[in-house]
C-alpha positions in Angstrom: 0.0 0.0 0.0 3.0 2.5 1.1 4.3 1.8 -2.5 1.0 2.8 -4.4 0.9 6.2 -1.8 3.9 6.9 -2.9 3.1 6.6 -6.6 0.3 8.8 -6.4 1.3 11.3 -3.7 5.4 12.2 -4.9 3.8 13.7 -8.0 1.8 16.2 -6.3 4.5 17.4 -3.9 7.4 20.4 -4.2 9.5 18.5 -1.6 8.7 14.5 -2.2 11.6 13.7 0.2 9.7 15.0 3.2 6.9 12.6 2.2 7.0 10.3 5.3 4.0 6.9 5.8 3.4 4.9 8.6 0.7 2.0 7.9 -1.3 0.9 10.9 -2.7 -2.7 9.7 -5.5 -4.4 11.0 -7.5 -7.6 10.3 -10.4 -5.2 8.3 -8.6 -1.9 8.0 -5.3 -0.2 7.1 -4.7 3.2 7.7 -1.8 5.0 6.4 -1.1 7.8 8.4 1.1 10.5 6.2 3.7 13.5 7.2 4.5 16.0 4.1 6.1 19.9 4.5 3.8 22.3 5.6 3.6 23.6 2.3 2.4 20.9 0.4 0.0 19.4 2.9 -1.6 23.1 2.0 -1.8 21.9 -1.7 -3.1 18.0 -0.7 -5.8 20.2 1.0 -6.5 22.9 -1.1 -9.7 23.1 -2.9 -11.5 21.3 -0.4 -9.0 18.0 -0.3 -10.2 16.9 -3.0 -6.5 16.0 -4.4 -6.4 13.8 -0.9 -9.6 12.3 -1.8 -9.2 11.1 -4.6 -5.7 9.3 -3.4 -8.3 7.8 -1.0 -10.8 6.5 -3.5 -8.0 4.9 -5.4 -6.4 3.5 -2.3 -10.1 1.9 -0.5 -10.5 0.4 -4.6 -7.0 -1.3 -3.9 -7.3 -2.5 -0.8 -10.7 -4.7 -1.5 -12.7 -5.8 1.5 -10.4 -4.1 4.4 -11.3 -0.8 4.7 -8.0 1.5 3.7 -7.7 5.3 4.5 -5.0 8.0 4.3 -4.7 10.9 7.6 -2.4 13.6 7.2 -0.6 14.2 10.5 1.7 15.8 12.1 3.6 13.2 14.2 3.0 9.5 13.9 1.7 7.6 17.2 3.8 5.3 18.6 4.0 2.3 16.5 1.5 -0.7 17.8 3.5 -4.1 19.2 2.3 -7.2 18.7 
């Protein structure tokens, strides 16, 4: 999943090496929580997210019956241990 972010998310941003995922996998969900510059988490939510949103729609079409979502944030959590 990290890989197809990537794909569609370096594209759209003036500083691609800041781009930073952390997935968070569960048995019906993943969420891939997603640190970019200040600047260009402006631009993923500039006219009303809907660059973010669609990075969404392709991500819950590719990851079939789990549920899949993308959070921008602004630290990650700590990590779950299993």
């Amino acid at each position: 999943m990290e890989s197809l972010v990537r794909h569609l998310v370096e594209p759209m941003l003036t500083e691609p090496d800041a781009l930073r995922l952390q997935t968070i996998e569960g048995d019906n969900a993943v969420i891939l929580e997603m640190i970019v510059s200040d600047a260009d988490r402006e631009r993923l939510e500039a006219d009303k997210g809907k660059s973010l949103r669609s990075v969404r729609t392709v991500l819950s079409a590719a990851a079939g019956r789990r549920k899949a979502t993308i959070d921008l944030v602004d630290e990650f959590g700590p990590a779950d241990e299993e």
